[in-house]
C-alpha positions in Angstrom: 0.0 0.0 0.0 1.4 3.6 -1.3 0.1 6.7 0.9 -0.3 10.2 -0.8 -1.2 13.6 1.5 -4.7 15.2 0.3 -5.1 19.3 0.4 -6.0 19.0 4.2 -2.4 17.3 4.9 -3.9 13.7 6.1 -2.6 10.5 4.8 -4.6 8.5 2.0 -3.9 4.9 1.6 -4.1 3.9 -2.3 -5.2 0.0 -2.3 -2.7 -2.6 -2.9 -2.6 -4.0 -6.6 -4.5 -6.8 -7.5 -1.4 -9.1 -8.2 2.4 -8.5 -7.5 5.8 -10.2 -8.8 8.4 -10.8 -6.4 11.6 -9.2 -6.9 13.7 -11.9 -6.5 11.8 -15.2 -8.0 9.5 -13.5 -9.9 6.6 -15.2 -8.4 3.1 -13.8 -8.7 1.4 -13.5 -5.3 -2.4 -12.6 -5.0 -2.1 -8.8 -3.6 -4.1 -9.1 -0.4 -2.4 -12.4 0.1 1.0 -10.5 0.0 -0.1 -7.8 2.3 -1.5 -10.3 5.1 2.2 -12.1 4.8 3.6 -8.2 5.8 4.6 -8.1 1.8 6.9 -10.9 2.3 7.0 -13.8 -0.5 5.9 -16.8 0.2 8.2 -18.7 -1.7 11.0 -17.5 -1.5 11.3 -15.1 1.7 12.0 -12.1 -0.3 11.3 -9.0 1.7 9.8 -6.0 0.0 10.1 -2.3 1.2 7.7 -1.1 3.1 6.3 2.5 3.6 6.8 4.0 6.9 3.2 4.3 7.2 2.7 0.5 7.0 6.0 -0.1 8.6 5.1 1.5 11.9 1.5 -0.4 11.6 2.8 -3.2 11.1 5.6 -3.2 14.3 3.4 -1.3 17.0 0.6 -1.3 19.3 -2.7 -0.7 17.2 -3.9 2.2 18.1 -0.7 3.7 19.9 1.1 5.9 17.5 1.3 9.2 18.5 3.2 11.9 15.8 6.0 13.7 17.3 7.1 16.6 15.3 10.6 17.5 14.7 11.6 21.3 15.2 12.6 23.3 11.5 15.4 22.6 9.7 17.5 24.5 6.4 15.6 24.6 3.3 17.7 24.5 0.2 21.3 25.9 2.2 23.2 25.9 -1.0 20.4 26.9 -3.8 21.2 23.7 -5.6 20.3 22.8 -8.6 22.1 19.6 -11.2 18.6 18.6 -13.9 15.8 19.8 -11.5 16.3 22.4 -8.9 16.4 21.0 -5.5 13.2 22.8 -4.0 11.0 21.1 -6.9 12.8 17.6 -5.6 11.6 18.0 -2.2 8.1 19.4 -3.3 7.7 16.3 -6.0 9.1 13.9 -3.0 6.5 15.5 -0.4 4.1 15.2 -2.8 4.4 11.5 -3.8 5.0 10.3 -0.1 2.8 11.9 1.8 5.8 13.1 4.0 7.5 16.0 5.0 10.9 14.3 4.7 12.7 10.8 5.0 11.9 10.5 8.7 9.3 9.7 10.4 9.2 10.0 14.5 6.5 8.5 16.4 5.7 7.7 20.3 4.0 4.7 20.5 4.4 0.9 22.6 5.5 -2.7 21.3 3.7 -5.4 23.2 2.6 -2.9 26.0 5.4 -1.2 26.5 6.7 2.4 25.8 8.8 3.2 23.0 10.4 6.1 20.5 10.5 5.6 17.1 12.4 7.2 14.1 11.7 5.4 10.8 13.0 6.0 7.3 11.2 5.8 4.1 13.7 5.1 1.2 10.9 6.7 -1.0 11.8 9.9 0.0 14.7 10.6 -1.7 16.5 7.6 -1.1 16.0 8.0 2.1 19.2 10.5 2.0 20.5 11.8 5.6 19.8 15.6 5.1 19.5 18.3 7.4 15.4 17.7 8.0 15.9 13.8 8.7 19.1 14.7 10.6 16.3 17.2 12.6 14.1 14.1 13.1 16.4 11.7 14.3 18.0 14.6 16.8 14.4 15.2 17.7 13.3 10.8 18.6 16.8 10.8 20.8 15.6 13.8 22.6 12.2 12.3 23.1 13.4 9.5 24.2 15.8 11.3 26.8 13.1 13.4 28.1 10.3 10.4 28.5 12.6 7.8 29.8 12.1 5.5 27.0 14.1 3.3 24.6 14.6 4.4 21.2 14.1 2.4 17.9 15.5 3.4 14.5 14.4 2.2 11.7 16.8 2.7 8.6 16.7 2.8 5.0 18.7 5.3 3.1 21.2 5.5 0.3 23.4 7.6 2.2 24.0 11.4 2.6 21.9 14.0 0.6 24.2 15.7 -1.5 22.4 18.7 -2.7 22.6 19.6 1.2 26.9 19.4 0.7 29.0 19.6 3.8 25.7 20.1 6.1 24.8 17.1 4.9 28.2 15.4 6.4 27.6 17.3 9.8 24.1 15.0 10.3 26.5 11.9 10.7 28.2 14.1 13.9 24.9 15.6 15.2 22.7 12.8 15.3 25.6 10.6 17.1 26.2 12.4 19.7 22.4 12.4 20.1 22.8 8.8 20.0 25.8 8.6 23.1 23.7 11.0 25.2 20.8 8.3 25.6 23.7 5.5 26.1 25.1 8.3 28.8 21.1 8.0 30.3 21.4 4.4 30.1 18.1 3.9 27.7 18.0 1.3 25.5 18.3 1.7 21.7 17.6 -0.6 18.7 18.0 -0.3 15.5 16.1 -2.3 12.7 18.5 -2.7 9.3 16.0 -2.7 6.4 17.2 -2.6 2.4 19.2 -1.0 1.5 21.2 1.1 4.4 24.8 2.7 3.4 26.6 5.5 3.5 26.4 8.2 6.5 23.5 6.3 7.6 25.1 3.7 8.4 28.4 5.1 9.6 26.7 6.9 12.1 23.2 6.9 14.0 22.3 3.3 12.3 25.2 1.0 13.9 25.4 3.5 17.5 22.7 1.3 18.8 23.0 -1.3 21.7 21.3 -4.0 19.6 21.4 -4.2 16.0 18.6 -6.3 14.8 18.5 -6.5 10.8 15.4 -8.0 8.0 16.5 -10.8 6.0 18.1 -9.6 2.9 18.9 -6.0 3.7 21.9 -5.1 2.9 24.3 -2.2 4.8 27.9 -0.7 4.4 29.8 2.4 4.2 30.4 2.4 0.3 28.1 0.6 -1.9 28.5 -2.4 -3.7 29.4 -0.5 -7.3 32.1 1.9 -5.8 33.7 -0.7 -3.9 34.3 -3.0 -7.4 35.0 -0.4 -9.5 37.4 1.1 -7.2 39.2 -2.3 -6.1 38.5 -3.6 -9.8 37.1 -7.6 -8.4 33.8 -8.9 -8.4 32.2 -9.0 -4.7 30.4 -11.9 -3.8 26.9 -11.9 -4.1 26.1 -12.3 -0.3 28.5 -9.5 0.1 26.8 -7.0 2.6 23.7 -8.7 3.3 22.3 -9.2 6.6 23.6 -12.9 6.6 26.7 -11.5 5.5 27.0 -8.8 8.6 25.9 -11.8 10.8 28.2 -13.9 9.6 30.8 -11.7 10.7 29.7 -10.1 14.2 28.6 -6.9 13.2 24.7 -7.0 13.9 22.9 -9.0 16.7 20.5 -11.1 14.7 18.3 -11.4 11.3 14.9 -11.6 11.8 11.9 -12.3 9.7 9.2 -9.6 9.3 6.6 -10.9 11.3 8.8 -12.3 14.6 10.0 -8.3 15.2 7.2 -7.2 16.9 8.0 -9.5 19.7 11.5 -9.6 19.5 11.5 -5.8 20.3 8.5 -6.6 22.7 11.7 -8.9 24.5 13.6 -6.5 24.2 12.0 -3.3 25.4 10.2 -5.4 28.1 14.3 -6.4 29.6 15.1 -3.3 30.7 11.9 -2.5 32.6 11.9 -2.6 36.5 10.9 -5.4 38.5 7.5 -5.8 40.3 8.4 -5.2 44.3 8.6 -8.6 46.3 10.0 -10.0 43.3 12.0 -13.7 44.2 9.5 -13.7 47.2 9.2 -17.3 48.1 12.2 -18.7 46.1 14.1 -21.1 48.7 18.0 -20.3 48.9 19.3 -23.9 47.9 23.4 -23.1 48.1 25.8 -24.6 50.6 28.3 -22.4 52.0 29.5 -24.7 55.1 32.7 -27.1 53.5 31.7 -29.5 56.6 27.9 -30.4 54.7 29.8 -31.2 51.7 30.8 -35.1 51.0 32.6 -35.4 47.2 32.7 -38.2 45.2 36.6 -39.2 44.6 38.4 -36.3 42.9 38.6 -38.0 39.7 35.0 -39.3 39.6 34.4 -35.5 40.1 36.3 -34.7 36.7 34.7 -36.9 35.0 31.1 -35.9 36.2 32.4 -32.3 35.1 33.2 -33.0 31.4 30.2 -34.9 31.0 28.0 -34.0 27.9 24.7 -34.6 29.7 24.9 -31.4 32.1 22.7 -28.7 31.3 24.3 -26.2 28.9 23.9 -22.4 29.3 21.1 -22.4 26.3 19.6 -25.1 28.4 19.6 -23.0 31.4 17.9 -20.3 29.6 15.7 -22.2 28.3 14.2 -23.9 31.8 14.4 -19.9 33.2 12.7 -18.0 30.9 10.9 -17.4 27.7 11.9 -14.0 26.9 15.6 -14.5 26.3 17.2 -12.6 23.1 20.4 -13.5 22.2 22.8 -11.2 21.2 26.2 -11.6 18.8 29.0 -10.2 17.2 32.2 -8.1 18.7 31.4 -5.3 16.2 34.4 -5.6 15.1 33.9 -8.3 12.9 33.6 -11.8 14.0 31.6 -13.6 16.8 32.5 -16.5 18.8 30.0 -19.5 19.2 31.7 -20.6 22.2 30.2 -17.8 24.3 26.4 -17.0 24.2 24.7 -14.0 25.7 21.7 -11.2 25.5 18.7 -10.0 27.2 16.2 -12.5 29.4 13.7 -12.1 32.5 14.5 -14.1 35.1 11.8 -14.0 37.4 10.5 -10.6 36.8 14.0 -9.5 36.5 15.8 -7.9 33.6 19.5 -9.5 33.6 22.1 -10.1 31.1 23.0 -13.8 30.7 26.3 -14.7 29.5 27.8 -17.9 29.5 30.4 -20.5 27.6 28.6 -22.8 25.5 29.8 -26.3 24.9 26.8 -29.1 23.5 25.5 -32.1 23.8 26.8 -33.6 20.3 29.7 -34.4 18.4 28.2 -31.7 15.6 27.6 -29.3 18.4 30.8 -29.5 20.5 32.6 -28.6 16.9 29.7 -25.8 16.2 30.8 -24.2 19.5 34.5 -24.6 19.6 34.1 -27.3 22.1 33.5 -24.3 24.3 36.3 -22.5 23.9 36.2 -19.0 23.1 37.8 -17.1 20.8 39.0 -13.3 21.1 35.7 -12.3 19.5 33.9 -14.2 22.6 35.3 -12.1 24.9 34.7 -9.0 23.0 31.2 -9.9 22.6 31.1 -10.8 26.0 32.8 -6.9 26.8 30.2 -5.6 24.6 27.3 -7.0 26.3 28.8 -6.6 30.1 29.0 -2.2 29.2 25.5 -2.6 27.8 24.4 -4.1 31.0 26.6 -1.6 32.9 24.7 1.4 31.2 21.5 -0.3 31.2 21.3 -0.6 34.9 20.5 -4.4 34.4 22.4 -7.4 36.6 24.8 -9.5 34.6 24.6 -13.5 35.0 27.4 -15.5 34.2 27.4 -19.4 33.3 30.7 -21.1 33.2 32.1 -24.2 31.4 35.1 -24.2 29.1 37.9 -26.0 29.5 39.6 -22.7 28.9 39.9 -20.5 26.3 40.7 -20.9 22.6 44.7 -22.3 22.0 45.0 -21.5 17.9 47.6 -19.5 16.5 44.4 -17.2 14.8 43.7 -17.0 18.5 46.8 -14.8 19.3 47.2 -13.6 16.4 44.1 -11.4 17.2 44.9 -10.9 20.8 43.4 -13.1 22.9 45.1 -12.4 25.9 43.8 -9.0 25.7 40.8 -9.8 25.4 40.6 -12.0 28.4 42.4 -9.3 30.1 40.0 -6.8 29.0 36.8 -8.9 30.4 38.6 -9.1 33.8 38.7 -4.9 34.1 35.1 -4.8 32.8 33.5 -7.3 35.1 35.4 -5.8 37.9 34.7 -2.2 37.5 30.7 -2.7 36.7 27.9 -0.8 38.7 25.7 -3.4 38.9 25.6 -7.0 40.5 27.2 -9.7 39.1 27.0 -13.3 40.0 28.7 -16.0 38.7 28.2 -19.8 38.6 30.8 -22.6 37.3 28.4 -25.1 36.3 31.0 -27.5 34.6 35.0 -26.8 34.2 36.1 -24.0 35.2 39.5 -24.2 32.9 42.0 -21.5 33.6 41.7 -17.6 32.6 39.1 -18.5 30.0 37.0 -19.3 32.5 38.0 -16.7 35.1 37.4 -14.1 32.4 33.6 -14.9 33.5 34.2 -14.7 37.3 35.1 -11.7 38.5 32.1 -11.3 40.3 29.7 -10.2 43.6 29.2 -14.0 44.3 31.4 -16.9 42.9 29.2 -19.8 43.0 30.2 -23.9 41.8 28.3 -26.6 41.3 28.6 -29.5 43.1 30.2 -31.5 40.8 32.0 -29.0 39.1 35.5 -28.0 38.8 38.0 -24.4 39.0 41.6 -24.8 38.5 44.6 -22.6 37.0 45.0 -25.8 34.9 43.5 -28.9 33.8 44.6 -32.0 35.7 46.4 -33.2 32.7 48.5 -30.2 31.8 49.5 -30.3 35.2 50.7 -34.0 35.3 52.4 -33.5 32.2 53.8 -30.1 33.3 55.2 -31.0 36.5 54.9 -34.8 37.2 56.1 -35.1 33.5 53.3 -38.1 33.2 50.3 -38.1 31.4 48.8 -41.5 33.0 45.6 -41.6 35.0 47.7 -42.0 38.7 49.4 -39.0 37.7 46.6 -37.0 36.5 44.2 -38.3 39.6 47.0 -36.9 41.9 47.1 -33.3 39.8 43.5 -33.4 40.8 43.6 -33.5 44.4 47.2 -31.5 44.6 45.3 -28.7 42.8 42.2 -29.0 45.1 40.0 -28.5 41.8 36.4 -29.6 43.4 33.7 -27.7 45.2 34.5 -28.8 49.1 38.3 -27.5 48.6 37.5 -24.3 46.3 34.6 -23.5 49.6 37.8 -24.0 51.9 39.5 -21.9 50.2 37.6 -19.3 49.5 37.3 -18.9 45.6 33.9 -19.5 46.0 31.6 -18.3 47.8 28.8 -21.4 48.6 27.9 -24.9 46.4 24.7 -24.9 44.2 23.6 -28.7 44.8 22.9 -31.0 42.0 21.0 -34.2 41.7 22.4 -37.4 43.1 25.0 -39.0 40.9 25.6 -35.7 39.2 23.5 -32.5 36.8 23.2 -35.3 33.8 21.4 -37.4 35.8 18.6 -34.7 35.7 19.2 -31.7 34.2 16.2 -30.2 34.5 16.5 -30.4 38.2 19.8 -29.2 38.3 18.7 -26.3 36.4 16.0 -25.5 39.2 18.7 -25.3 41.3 21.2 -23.1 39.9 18.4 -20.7 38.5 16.9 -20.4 42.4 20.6 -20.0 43.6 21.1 -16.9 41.0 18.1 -15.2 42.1 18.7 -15.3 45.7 22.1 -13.9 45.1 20.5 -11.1 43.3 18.0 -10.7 45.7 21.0 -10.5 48.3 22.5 -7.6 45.9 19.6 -5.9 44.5 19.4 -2.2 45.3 23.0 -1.8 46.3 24.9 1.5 45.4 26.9 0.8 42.1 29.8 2.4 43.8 29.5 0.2 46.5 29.4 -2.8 44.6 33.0 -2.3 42.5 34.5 -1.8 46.0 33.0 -4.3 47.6 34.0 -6.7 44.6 37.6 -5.2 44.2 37.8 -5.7 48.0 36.8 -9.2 47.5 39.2 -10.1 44.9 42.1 -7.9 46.7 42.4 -10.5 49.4 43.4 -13.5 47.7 47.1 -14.4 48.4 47.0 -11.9 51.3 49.5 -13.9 53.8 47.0 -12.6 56.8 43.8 -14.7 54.8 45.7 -17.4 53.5 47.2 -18.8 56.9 43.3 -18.3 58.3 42.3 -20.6 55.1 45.2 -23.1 55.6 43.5 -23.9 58.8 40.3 -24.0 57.7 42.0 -26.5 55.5 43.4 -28.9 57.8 
């Protein structure tokens, strides 16, 4: 459906066409059949453009949209003119589109809840970033800012408006720092890639956002597809700047079809509201934090019951806590790591940030995730998302099992000890509480990267070490049989009654008898009601007072005055 303005200045819708061809298979769909499918084909998934009229129906509340105006902007600053003077472009464009420029802004909610929106139509002008849309963009971050609420973009633009010259350029400056003073206010923003986004469009406001969320198909860069051929003289690849492309390579959060958005930003908008008072009322503490209750297995059958595929994986955990989990990827810097997962969830009424080493259950799987071991891009990712919390005001929940990180030459090549490095300044230095829980092996710095946290929790058969049994043997008993390896194990203390002794951790998250795989879902129960009771413990706390309190924590390992008090409680 097209929308023109009549002579009073309200939209008219003109009906959709009886029959229309798909841009990419050609197929004919029945017209009112393609606009109850959101204009998406039904054979092959191709996604057409949408108006902003019928975009903004189609992603908010019924009923909810509220205009917001932006304030004037420069008409005509350079008296332009190339075929067709630039007045008669903007009054031809106005007159075609029903709009006043490329933006629309909006106030509106997505499934309930509150929300700013600033939508592009590529109609306008190719959706060029002048001085006008610059205006309106400016205008939806200032809304946002004064009402409290997250922001949504919604881009689709060729790039800047040249008849507007340098002006044009200084949009890409204005409407970013727009975009760091609502990350300054710690409100959520989201932007929504749709076809095609480029230029100073996307090299400013569009990829700002906390979470980058993008339609199948669309396609966004800096330079377009032409330029960069001609001026490198090779043929790109014909995924080459698609979403699955910018997925592929950590640089948006997801792709997702037309018709799941509306509650995907539901998720999303709904995880950074505040929780109900009394929340985790009722919820029975289940951690041990005496070393006297506990009563290990042998220290190698406690290895084994560690490694063993059956336990319940991060996704697993999320997927027993909540239903509103979004995952979020990419280190925006162009790869991702499938070794570490992480996003947005509710766990009992509470925003948090999950993030959390990823292993599987399969042979496939274990080689999908890197056998749980993360690469530099994990890490990043995992940075990314622990300052989004931090800003957010929203916990951060940390699952870990990895038998350490990622040992590749690639891996060092792109700086994976500063990476790790990076995620142990973050964690420490964040405003809001952090708990942690080893839930399988707890191998080295890679997992430690994880743990710097308000409450260190293990499970019972889990494991935390500086190194893995093995490595040890081999390094120091220069023997890599299982006597060897079984006496690494208990030299090292690596199990949940010695790490309580010592003090690494600070209480044991029971699991079923005979270990997590013999139920997972039951073990799952119990590390979810062991999170929200720490949380509980922590929520409302000063952010101030939390980083001290954690750097204070974390300041008295080694201390000779706490380690000859732990050496007795040892003995």
């Amino acid at each position: 459906m097209t929308a023109t303005m009549d002579t009073a200045g309200s939209v008219q819708r003109e009906p959709d066409p009886d029959w229309v061809s798909c841009g990419q298979c050609r197929m004919l769909v029945y017209g009112k059949r393609f606009a109850r499918m959101a204009k998406v084909c039904p054979g092959c998934g191709w996604h057409s453009r949408l108006t902003v009229h019928d975009r903004l129906d189609a992603l908010l509340d019924p009923g909810s949209i509220r205009p917001v105006g932006p304030g004037p902007a420069v008409h005509d600053p350079l008296g332009f003119a190339d075929l067709v003077p630039y007045p008669e472009r903007l009054d031809r464009a106005r007159r075609e589109t029903g709009l006043d420029d490329a933006v629309r802004v909006v106030s509106a909610t997505v499934g309930g809840h509150p929300i700013v929106v600033a939508a592009m139509d590529f109609r306008f002008l190719g959706g060029s970033l002048g001085s006008a849309a610059g205006e309106a963009i400016v205008t939806a971050a200032e809304t946002a800012l004064a009402t409290r609420r997250p922001l949504l973009v919604i881009t689709a633009s060729g790039g800047a408006r040249m008849q507007e010259g340098a002006l044009s350029l200084m949009q890409m400056a204005r409407t970013s720092n727009a975009m760091a003073a609502l990350g300054e206010a710690g409100l959520l923003t989201v932007t929504l890639v749709t076809d095609p986004t480029f230029g100073g469009v996307a090299a400013s406001f569009a990829t700002l956002s906390d979470v980058i969320v993008a339609e199948p198909g669309a396609r966004m860069g800096f330079a377009g597809r032409r330029v960069i051929e001609q001026t490198i003289r090779e043929e790109l690849p014909e995924s080459f700047q698609t979403a699955e492309f910018l997925f592929g390579h950590g640089l948006i959060d997801g792709v997702a079809p037309r018709k799941e958005l509306p509650r995907l930003l539901a998720v999303l908008v709904g995880a950074t509201a505040k929780p109900a008072d009394g929340w985790a009322d009722g919820v029975t503490d289940p951690v041990l934090r005496d070393p006297a209750t506990l009563s290990p297995p042998p220290v190698d059958e406690v290895v084994r019951r560690a490694r063993v595929l059956g336990r319940p994986t991060t996704l697993d955990h999320l997927a027993n806590w909540t239903d509103g989990f979004v995952e979020l990827h990419g280190d925006r810097a162009g790869a991702d790591s499938p070794a570490i997962v992480g996003g947005l969830a509710e766990l009992n009424g509470l925003p948090v940030m999950v993030i959390g080493h990823q292993k599987g259950r399969t042979t496939e799987e274990l080689v999908r995730h890197d056998f749980g071991m993360p690469s530099p891009a994990g890490y990043r990712k995992a940075v990314r998302l622990m300052r989004l919390a931090g800003r957010l005001g929203v916990p951060v929940v940390t699952l870990i099992d990895t038998p350490g990180a990622h040992p590749g030459p690639e891996a060092e090549r792109t700086g994976q000890s500063n990476a790790i490095a990076e995620c142990l300044r973050v964690l420490g230095g964040l405003p809001v509480p952090v708990v942690a829980v080893i839930t399988g092996e707890g191998g080295s710095g890679g997992a430690l990267a994880l743990a710097v946290a308000d409450r260190v929790l293990v499970c019972e058969n889990a494991t935390y070490s500086v190194i893995s049994p093995e490595g040890c043997a081999a390094i120091l008993w220069r023997d890599s049989d299982t006597h060897a390896v079984t006496a690494a194990a208990q030299a090292l203390r690596v199990e949940a009654k010695s790490l309580l002794s010592l003090g690494v951790v600070d209480g044991v998250v029971p699991e079923p008898p005979g270990g997590a795989h013999r139920d997972p879902a039951a073990a799952s129960v119990f590390v979810r009601d062991a999170v929200i009771r720490a949380l509980r413990e922590l929520h409302g706390r000063d952010g101030a007072d939390l980083v001290m309190a954690r750097r204070a924590k974390f300041r008295r390992f080694g201390s000779a005055e706490v380690s000859s008090k732990i050496r007795e409680t040892v003995k």
